[in-house]
N, C-alpha and C positions, 0 to 999 in steps of 0.2 A: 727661658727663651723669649726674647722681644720678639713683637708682632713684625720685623722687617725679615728675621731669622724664619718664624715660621713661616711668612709669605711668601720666601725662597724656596723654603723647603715643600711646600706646597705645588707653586709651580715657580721649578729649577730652568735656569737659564737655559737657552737652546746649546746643543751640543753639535748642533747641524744647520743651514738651513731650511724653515718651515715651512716652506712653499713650494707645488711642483715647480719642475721645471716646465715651461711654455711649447708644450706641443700641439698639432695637432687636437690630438683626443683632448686636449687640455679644453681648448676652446667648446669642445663637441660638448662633454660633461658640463663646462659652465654656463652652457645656453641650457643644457634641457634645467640644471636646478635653478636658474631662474624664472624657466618655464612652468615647473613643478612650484615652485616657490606661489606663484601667484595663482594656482589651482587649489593648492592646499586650502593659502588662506582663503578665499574667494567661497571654497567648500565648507571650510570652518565658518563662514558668517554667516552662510543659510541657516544656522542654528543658536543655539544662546552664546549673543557677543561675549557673555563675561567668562562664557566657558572658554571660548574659543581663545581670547585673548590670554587666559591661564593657558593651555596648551599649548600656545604660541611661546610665549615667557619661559614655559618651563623646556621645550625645548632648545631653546637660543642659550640656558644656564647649561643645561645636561652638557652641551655641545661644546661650551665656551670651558668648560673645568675640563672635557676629554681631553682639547686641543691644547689647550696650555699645558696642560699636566703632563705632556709627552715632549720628548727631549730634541726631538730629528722629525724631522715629515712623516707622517704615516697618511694614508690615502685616505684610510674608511675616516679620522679621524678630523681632516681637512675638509671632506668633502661634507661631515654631517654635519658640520661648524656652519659650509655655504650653504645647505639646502636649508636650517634652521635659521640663516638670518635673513635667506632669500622669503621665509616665509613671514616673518618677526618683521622687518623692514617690507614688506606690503599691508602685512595689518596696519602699522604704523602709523604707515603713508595715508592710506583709505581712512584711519581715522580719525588727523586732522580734515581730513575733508566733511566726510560724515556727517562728525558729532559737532566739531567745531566751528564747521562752517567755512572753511578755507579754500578758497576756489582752488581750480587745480591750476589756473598759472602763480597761484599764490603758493600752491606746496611746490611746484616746481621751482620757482623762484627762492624759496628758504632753502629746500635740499639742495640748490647747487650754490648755494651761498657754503652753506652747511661744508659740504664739499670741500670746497675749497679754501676754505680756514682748516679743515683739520688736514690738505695736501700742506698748507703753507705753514703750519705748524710743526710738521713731520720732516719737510726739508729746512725749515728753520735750528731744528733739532740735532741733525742725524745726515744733515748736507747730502743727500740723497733721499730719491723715490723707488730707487730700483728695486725688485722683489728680487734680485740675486742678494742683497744687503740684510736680506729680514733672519739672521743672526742672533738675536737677542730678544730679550724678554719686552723692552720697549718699542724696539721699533715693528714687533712681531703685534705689539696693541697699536700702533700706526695704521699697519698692514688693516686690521680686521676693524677698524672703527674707517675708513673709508670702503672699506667693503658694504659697510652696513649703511652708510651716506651714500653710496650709488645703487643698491636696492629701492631703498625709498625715494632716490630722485627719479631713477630710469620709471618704478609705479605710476608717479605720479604725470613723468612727460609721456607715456604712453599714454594715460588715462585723458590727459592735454590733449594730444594729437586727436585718439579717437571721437572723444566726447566733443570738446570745443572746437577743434579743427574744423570737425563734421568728416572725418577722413575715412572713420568705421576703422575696425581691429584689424583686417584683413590688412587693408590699403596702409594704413599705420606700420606693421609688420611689415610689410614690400619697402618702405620708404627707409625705415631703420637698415634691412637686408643690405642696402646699395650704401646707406650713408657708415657701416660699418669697414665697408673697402676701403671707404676714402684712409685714414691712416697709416694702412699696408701700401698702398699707391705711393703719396707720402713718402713715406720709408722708404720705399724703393726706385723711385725713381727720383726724388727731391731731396734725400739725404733727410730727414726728418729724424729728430734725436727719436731712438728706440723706445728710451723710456716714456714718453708723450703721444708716441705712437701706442705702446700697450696699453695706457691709462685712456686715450682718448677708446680705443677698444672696447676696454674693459667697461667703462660705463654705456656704449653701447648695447652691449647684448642684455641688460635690462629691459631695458623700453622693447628690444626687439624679442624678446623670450616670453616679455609678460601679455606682449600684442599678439602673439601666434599662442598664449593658453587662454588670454580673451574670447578671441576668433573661437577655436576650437570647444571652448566650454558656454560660452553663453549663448542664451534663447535665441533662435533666427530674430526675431522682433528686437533682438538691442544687435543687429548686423552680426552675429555669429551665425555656426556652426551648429547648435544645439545638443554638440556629445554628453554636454554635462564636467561641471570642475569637479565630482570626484572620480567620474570615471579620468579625466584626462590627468588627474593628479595620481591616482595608483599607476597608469600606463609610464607616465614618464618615470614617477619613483622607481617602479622596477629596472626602466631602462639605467638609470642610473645606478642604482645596488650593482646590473652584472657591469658594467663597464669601473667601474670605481674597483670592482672583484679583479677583475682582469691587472689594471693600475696595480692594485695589493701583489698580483701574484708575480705579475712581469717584472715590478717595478723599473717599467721604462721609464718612469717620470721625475725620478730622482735627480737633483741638482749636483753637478760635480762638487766634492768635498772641498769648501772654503776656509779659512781661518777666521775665524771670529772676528768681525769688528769690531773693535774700542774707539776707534779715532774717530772725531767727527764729519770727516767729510769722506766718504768712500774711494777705494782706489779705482773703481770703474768711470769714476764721474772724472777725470782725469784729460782732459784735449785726445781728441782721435780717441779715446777707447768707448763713449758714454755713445757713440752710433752705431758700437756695436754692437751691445747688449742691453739687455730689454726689461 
């Protein structure tokens, strides 16, 4: 058996679409694991980096071989993929800063660069961004490798805002809150293609999840709250475990059954249909 047979057989082409479908609770669960995401890590580096960063690593693997290795969307399987690279992609972020000295409009500026070559790569590819298209084994690695380029940008422009701004985590968080509407507004009253509206979104609630577990976990003296990141990193995990539980059981979140795409350019991206769907 060639290493392309076993890679297959290893993790087999999707049999479904891999992604919920965009509801409500969708949105709710993806703020708090990227709120969780930056408590975790934030809690892992009170202690020895090198540990934390194995921790960190080996959870992003665990997660990355569940989610591929399953054939159709499963929740718990989606969701621990996002809370592990929401945690992976803030070590990351904080550690160009750190170690290597990289100011934070400097990670800001490479992660949305980052960003946006692997968006314009993916629709280079696959003539679509839409998460109803993520079908396949490649563009399902599209899907999760901009997932993990808007972690490490949203860390780093919250980190932007509160730090250099002078804005503080609080005030940062408030600012994100409002500038996340704008898309939906957008959409809805300017005709804004869906798909640009979800993406502009979706790297929202980064900066806005990681500034409201700042807030909440760090000492009043650096403008928080003083809960503490691992108290506010087990309070959100759990929130998220029952809500992800619920997703598994309801499965209200499942994507109506598509036909597999082969062709390169999607049939939703199509005149009149690409501002319908998201």
């Amino acid at each position: 058996m060639n290493s392309g047979a076993r890679r297959a057989r290893l993790f087999p082409e999707p049999l479904a679409a891999k992604v919920p479908e965009i509801t409500l609770l969708f949105w709710v669960v993806k703020l708090l694991t990227t709120c969780g995401g930056e408590a975790v890590s934030d809690y892992l580096a009170l202690g020895n980096r090198q540990v934390g960063a194995v921790v960190e690593t080996g959870l992003v693997v665990i997660a990355l071989v569940w989610q591929f290795r399953t054939r159709r969307y499963v929740a718990a399987a989606y969701w621990s993929l996002a809370f592990a690279i929401a945690i992976f992609g803030t070590g990351v972020s904080d550690a160009l800063h750190l170690f290597i000295g990289i100011p934070y409009a400097g990670t800001t500026l490479l992660w949305a660069v980052v960003l946006a070559l692997i968006f314009w790569t993916w629709y280079r590819s696959e003539g679509t961004l839409s998460i109803h298209s993520i079908v396949t084994r490649r563009r399902e690695a599209f899907y999760w490798a901009v997932v993990f380029a808007t972690f490490a940008l949203g860390t780093a422009l919250g980190d932007f805002t509160a730090s250099v701004l002078g804005l503080g985590y609080l005030a940062s968080a408030i600012m994100f809150f409002f500038i996340i509407g704008i898309p939906a507004v957008f959409w809805w009253r300017f005709g804004l293609n869906s798909v640009a509206a979800f993406w502009f979104a979706y790297v929202v609630t980064r900066p806005l999840g990681a500034s409201f577990a700042d807030y909440f976990g760090r000492a009043r003296s650096l403008s928080g709250a003083g809960f503490g990141s691992g108290r506010v990193a087990v309070i959100v995990a759990i929130a998220v475990a029952i809500l992800v539980g619920y997703l598994a059981i309801t499965r209200r979140d499942i994507q109506p059954s598509v036909r597999p795409a082969s062709a390169r350019v999607d049939p939703e991206m199509a005149p009149g249909k690409a501002a319908r769907r998201g």
